[in-house]
C-alpha positions as CSV (number, residue, x, y, z in Angstrom):
1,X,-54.8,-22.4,-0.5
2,X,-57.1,-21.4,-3.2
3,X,-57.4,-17.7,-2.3
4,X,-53.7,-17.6,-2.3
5,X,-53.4,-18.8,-5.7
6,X,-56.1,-16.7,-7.2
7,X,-54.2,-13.5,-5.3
8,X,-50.7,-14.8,-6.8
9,X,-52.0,-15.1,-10.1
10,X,-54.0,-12.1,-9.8
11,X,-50.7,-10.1,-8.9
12,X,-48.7,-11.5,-11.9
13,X,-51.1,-10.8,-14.8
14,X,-51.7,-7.4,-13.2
15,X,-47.5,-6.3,-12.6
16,X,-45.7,-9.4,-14.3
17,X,-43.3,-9.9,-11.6
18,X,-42.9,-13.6,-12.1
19,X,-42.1,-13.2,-15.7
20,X,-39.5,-10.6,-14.3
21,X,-38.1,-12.7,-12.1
22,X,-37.4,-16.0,-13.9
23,X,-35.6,-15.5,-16.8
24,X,-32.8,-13.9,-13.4
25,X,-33.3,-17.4,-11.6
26,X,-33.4,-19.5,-14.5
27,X,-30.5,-18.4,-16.9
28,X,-27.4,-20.5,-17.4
29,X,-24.3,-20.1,-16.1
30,X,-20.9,-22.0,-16.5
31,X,-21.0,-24.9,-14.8
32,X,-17.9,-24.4,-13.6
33,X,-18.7,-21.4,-12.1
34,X,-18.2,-22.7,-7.9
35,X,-17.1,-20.8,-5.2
36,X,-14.7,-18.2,-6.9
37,X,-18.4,-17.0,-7.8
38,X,-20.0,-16.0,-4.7
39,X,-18.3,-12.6,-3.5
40,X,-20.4,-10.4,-5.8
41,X,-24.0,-12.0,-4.4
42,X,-22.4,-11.6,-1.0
43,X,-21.5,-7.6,-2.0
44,X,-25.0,-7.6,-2.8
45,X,-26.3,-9.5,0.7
46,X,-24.1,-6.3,2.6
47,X,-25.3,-3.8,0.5
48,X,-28.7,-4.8,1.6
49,X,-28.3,-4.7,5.5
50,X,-26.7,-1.2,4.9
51,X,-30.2,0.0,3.2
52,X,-31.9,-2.0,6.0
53,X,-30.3,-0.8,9.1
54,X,-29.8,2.5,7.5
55,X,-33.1,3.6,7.5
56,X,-33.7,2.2,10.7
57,X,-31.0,4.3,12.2
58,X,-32.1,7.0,10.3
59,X,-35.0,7.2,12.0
60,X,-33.8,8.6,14.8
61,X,-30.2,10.0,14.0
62,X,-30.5,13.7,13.9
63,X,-28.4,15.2,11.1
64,X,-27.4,18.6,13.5
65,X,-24.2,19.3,14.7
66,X,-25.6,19.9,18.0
67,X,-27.3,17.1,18.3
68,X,-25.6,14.1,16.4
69,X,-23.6,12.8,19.0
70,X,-26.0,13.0,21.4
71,X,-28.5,11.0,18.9
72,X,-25.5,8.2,18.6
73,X,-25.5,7.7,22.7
74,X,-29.2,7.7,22.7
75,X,-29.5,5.2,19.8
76,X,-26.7,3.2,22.0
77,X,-28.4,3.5,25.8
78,X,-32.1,3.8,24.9
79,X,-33.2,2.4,21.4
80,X,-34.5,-1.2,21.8
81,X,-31.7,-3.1,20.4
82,X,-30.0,0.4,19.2
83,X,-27.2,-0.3,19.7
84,X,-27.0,-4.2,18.0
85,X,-28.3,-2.3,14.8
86,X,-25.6,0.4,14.6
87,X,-22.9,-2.4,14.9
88,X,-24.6,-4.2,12.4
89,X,-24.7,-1.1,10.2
90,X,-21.0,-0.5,10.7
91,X,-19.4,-4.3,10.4
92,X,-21.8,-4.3,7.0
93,X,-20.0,-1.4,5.4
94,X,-16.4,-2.5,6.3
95,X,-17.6,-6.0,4.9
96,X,-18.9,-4.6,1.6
97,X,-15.7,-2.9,0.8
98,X,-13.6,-5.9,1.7
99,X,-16.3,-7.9,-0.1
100,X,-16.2,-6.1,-3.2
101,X,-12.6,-5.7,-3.1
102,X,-12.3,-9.4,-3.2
103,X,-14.5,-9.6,-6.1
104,X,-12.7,-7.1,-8.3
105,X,-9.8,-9.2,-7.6
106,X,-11.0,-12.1,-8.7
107,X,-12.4,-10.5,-12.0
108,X,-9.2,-9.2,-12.5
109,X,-7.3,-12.5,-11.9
110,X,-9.6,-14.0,-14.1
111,X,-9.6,-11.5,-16.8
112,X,-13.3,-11.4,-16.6
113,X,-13.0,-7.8,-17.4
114,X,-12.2,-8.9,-21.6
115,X,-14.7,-9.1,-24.4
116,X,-17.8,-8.6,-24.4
117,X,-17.7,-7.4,-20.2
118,X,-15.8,-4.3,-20.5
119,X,-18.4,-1.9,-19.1
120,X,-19.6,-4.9,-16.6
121,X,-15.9,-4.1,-15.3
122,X,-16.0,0.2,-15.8
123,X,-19.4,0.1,-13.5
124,X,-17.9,-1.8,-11.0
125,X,-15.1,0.7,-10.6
126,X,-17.3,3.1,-10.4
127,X,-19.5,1.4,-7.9
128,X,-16.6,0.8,-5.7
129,X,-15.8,4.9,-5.5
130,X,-19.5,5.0,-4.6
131,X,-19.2,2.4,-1.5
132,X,-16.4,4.0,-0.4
133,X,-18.0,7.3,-0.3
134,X,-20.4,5.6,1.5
135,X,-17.8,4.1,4.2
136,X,-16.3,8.2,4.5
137,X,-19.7,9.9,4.7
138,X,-20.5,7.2,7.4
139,X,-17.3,8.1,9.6
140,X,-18.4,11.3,9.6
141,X,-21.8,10.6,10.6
142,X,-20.7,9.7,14.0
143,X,-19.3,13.2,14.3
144,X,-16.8,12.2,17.3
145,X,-13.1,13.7,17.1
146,X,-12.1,11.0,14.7
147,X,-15.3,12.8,12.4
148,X,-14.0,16.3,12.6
149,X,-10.4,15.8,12.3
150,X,-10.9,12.7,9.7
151,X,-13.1,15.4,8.0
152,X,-10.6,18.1,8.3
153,X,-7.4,16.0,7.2
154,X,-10.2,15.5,3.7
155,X,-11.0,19.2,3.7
156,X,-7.2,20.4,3.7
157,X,-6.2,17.6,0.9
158,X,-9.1,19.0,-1.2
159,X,-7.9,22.5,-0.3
160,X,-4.6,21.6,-2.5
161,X,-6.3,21.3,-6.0
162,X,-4.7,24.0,-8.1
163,X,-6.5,27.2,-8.6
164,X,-9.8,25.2,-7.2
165,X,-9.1,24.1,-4.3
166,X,-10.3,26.4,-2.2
167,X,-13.9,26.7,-3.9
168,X,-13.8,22.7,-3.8
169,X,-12.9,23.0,-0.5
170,X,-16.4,25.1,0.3
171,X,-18.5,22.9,-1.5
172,X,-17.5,20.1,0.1
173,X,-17.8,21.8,4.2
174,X,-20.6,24.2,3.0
175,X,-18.1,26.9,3.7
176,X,-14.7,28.0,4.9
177,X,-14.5,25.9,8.2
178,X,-16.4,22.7,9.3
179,X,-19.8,23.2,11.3
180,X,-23.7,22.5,11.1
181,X,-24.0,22.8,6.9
182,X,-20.6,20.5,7.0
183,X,-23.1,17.4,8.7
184,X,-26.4,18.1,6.9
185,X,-24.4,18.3,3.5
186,X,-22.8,14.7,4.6
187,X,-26.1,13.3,5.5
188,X,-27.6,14.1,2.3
189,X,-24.8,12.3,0.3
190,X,-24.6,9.1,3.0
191,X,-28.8,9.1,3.0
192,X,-30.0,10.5,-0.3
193,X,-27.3,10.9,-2.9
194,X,-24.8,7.6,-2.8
195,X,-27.5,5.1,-2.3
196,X,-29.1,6.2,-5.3
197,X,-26.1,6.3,-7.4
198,X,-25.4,2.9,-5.6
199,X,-28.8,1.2,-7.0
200,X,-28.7,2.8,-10.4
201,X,-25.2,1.2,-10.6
202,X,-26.2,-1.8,-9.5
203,X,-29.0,-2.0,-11.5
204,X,-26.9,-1.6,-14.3
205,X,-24.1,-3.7,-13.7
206,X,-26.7,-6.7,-13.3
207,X,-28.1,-6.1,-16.1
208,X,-25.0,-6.6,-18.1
209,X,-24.5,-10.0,-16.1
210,X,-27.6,-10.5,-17.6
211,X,-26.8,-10.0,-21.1
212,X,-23.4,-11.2,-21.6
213,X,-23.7,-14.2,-18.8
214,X,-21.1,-15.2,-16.7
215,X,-17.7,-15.9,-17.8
216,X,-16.0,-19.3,-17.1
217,X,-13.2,-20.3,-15.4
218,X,-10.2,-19.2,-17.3
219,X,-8.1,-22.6,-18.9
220,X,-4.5,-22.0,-20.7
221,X,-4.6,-21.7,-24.5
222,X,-8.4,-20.5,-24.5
223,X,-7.9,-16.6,-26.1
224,X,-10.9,-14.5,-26.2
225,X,-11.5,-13.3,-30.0
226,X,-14.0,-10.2,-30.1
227,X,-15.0,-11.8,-33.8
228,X,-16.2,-15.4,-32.2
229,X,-16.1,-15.0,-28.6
230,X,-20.3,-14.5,-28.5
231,X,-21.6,-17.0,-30.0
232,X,-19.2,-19.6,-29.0
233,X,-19.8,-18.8,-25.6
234,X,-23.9,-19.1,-26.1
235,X,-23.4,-22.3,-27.5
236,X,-21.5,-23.1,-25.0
237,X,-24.1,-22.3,-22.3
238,X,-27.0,-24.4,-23.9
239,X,-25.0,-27.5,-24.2
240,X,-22.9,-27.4,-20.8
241,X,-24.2,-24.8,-18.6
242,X,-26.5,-25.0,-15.9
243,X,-29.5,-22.8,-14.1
244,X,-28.8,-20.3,-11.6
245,X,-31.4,-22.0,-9.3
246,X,-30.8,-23.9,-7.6
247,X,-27.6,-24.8,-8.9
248,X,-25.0,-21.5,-8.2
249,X,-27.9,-19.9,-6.1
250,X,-27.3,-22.5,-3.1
251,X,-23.4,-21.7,-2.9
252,X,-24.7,-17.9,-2.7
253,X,-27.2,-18.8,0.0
254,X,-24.8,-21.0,1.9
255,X,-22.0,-18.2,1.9
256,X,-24.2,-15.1,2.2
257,X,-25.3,-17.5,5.6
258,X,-21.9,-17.8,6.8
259,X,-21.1,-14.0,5.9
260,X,-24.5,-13.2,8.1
261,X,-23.3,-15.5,11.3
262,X,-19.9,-13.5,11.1
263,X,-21.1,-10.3,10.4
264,X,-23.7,-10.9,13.4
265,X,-21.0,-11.6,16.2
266,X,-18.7,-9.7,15.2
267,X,-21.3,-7.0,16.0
268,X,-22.5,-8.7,19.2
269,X,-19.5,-9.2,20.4
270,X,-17.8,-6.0,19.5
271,X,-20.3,-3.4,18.9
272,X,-20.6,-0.3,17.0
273,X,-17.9,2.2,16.1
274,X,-17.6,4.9,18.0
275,X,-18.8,7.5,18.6
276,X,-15.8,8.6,20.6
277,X,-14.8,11.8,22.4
278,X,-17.2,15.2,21.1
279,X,-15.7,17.2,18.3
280,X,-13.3,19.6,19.7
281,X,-11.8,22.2,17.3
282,X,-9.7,23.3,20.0
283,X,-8.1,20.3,21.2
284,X,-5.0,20.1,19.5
285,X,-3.6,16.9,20.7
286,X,-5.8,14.5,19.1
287,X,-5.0,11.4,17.3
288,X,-7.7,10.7,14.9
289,X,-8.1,7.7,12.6
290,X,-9.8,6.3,9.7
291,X,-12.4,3.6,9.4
292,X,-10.3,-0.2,7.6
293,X,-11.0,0.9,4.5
294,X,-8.9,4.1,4.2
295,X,-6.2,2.4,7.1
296,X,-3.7,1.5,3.7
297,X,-4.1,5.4,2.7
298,X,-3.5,6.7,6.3
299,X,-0.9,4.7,6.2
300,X,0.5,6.0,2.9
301,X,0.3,9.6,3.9
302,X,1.8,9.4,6.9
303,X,5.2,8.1,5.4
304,X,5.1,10.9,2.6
305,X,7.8,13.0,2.8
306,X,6.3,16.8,3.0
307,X,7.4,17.7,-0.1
308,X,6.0,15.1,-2.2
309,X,2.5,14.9,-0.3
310,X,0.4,17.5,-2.8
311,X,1.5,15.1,-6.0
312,X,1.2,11.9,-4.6
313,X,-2.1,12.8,-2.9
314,X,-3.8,14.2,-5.5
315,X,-2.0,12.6,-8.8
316,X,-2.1,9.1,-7.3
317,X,-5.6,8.6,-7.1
318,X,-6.7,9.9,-10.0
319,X,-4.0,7.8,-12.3
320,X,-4.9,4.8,-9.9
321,X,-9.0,5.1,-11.2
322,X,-7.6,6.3,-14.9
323,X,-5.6,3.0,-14.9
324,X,-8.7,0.7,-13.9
325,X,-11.0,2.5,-16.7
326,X,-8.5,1.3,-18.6
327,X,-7.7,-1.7,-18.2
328,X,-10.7,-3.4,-20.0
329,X,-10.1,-1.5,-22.8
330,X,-6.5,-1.8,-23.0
331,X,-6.7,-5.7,-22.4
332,X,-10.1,-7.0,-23.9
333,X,-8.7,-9.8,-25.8
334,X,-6.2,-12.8,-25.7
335,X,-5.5,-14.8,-22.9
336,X,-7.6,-15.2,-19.3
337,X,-5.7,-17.5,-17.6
338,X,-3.4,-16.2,-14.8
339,X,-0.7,-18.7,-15.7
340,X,-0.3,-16.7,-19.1
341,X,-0.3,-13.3,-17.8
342,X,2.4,-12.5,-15.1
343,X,2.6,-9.3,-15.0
344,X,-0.9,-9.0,-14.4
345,X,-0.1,-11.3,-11.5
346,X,2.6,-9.6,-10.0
347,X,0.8,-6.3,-9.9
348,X,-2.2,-7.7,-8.4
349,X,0.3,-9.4,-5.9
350,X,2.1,-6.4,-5.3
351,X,-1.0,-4.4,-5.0
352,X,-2.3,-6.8,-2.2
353,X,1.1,-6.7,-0.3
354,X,1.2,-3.1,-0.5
355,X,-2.0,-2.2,1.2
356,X,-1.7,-5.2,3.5
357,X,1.2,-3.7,4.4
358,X,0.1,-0.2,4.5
359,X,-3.0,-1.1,6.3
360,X,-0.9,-2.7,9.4
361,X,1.4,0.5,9.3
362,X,-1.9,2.9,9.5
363,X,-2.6,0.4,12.8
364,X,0.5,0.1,14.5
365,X,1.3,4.0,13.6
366,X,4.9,3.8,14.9
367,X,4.7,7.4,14.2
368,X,1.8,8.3,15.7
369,X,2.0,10.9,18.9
370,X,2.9,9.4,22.0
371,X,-0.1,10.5,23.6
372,X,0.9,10.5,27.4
373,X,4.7,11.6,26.7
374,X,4.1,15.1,28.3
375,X,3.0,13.4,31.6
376,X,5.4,10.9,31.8
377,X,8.3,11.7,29.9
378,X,10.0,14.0,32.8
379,X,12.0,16.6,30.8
380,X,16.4,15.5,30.1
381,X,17.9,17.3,33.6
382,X,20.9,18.0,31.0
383,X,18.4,20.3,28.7
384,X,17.4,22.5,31.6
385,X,20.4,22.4,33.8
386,X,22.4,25.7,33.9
387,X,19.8,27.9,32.3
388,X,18.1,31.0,32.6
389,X,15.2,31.1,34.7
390,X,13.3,32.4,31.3
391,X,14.3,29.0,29.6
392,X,13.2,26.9,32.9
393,X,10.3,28.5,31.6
394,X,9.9,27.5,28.6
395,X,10.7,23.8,29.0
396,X,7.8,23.9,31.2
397,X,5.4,25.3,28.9
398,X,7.4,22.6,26.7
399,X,6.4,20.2,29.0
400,X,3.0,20.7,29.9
401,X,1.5,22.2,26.2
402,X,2.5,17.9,25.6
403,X,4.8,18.9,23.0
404,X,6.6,16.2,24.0
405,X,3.5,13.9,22.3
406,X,5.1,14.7,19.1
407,X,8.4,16.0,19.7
408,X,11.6,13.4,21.2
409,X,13.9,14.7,23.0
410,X,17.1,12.5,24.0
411,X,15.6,10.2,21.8
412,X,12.5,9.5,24.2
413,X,8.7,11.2,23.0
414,X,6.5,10.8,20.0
415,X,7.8,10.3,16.7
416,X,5.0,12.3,14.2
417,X,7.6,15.4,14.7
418,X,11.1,15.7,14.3
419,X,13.5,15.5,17.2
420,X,14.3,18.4,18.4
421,X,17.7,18.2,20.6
422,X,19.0,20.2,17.7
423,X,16.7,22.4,16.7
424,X,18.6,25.8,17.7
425,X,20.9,25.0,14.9
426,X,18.3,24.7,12.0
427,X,16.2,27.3,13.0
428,X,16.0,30.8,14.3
429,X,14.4,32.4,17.0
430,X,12.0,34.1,14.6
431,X,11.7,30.9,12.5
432,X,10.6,28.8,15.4
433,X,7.9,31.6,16.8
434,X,6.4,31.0,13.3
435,X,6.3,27.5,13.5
436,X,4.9,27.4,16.9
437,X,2.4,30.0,16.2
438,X,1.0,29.5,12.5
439,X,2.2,25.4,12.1
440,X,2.8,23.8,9.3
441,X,3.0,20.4,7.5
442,X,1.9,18.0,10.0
443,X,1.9,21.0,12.9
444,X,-1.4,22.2,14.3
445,X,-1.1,26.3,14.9
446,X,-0.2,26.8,18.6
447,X,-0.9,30.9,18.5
448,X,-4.1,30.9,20.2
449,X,-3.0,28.0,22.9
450,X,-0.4,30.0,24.2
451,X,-0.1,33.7,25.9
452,X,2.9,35.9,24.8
453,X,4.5,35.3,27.6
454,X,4.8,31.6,27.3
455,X,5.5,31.9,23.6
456,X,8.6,34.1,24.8
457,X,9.9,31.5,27.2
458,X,8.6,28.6,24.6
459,X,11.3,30.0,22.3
460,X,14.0,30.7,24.9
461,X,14.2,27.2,25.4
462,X,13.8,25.9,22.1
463,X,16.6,28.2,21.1
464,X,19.1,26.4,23.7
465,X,18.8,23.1,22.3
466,X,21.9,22.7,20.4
467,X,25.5,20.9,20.5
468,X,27.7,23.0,22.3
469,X,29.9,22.7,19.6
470,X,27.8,23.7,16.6
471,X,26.7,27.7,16.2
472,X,22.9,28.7,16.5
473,X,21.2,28.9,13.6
474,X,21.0,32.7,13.8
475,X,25.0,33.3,13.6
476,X,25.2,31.6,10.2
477,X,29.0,31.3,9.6
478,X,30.2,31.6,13.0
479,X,33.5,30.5,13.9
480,X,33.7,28.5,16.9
481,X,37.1,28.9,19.7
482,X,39.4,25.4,18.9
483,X,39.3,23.3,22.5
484,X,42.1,23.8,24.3
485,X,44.3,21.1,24.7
């Protein structure tokens, strides 16, 4: 073993790697620092197979719109364990964003954020805007249906910025619509441009760990004083705490196992995401979704009421970030322990319930199309009987352009739409030939799926479904004969 020694020692006095490296495995650390410690190293362990697998994949993903999908089904049918990789790849990303969620949370329960770790806290919000970037960018690498309309529903929320919006919008898709400069500019930001803003931020965010340690388990009565906190906390260290290795580095190694077991069969056993059906522009009657970690806001958006989505969209996101920039700052003294700061646990609590609750909404999507309606939903006999042979028409076109996916009539069909038995009495003729043909809110644009002549009828029908006792929209006013007793 004497060669390896002599090549060992002739690597550290040339680079200094091992006096790099120790002072990271030998500093001390609370001793209390157990198990509510691990999530960060296991962030860390994800972020890792992510590089890894990425540049494996990347290998032989072509960034082309013509060719993307196809690259995914070769990867999956003809790469030597192809297939194992991109599963890995994708179960890793959802598992860094829960991972990292779960470690903001317990910073924040902990009030690790305070004196002297405000920016340790400020780069981790930033870093987690970063992975999720890195979790969109990914979704639309697969460049399936869910891609392009994912991509699209992103495009049209960017599109409602005031007065930039639609130069946003551009630079974002590479131009007015999605196609080939929409991919290559997503593969540079999931290949090239978050990673690195991903290392520098991690780079930076462990070395403050490194300078200001890491902070204890919270106890009642214990406030953090900006004017002492330092040096108590140093003292502190040399006569309690212990070394990383192989003290807290054994928890992170035991975990960071467990996590890799999981992470492994959950890919085995379930394989990668996607990539589903081919982008279609033209089919209409999709129902795309998001990857987990934007489930809560999928959720969110679909339950908006139209008139409030521009504000909430755009406003809520930004005063969410605002408010965790802020909160170090705001909060970087007094108390740390949760028992002596409930309102910091309620909103964590309510924060938790609400996505939890939000994410199994985006799942379940109640209100989602009912996507075989317009095949087995027949048409109510009482909607078609008695009328022109124009309308008969038209609730065939109803029928078979699966408006009926969205649309309930006699309370049976999808529920993304409104119901329309009444329709004729909210809307005119003329106002329902511009909804059909240009859309609106949640309403693709039907005007190049239908002829003129199935328009016509289209509206004929649409126009009959009413109470018999309440006027048409168009005869506003209109005075109705009394029955006749």
């Amino acid at each position: 073993m004497k060669w390896a020694r002599v090549t060992i020692a002739w690597l550290e006095s040339r680079s200094g790697l091992g006096a790099f490296i120790k002072p990271l495995m030998s500093h001390r650390v609370p001793a209390s620092a157990k198990w509510w410690y691990v999530f960060g190293s296991a962030t860390l362990m994800f972020f890792v197979i992510q590089v890894v697998t990425g540049v494996c994949l990347a290998t032989v993903y072509a960034p082309s719109a013509a060719e993307a999908w196809a690259s995914l089904r070769y990867i999956d049918s003809e790469v030597p364990a192809g297939w194992l990789i991109r599963a890995i790849h994708g179960w890793s990303s959802n598992a860094m964003v829960v991972m990292m969620a779960i470690h903001g949370l317990q910073v924040f329960l902990h009030a690790s954020y305070k004196y002297p770790r405000e920016l340790n806290w400020i780069t981790g919000v930033f870093l987690l805007l970063v992975v999720l970037g890195l979790a969109f960018t990914g979704q639309v690498m697969r460049w399936d249906q869910d891609a392009y309309w994912g991509l699209g529903i992103g495009a049209s929320i960017v599109d409602r910025v005031p007065l930039i919006g639609s130069q946003m919008r551009d630079l974002v898709l590479g131009g007015p619509i999605i196609g080939g400069e929409t991919l290559n500019r997503f593969f540079a930001l999931h290949v090239f441009i978050l990673p690195g803003m991903a290392i520098g931020l991690l780079g930076l965010h462990l070395a403050l760990i490194m300078r200001h340690g890491i902070s204890e388990m919270p106890r009642a009565g214990e406030r953090v004083d900006p004017a002492t906190y330092t040096p108590a906390y140093e003292a502190r260290m040399e006569r309690e705490g212990v070394p990383f290795h192989p003290d807290a580095s054994q928890r992170d190694m035991v975990f960071c196992g467990a996590c890799l077991i999981a992470l492994i069969v959950l890919a085995a056993v379930y394989g990668p995401f996607g990539p589903g059906a081919q982008p279609d522009p033209t089919l209409i009657d999709t129902n795309p979704r998001p990857d987990y970690p934007f489930m809560w806001i999928f959720g969110a958006v679909s339950l908006l009421p139209p008139s409030s989505e521009t504000v909430v969209m755009l406003a809520a996101p930004a005063l969410l970030v605002v408010w965790l920039l802020l909160v170090p700052l705001l909060g970087r003294a007094g108390e740390r322990a949760p028992s002596r700061r409930p309102g910091m646990m309620l909103a964590a609590a309510l924060a938790v319930i609400g996505i939890a609750s939000l994410t199994w909404e985006g799942m379940t999507s109640p209100w989602s199309p009912v996507m075989d309606a317009w095949s087995s939903l027949p048409t109510p006999g009482a909607m078609v009987r008695g009328r022109k042979a124009l309308e008969v028409q038209g609730a065939i076109v109803f029928q078979y352009a699966q408006c009926r996916n969205c649309h309930a009539l006699d309370g049976e069909g999808g529920r993304r739409g409104p119901e329309l038995d009444s329709i004729a009495t909210r809307m005119t003729p003329e106002q329902l030939t511009r909804q059909v043909q240009q859309g609106g809110g949640n309403m693709p644009a039907y005007g190049k799926n239908l002829s003129s002549a199935q328009m016509s009828a289209l509206v004929s029908f649409l126009a009959t479904l009413k109470p018999s006792d309440e006027a048409p929209a168009d005869i506003p006013g209109a005075l109705l004969p009394l029955p006749s007793r």
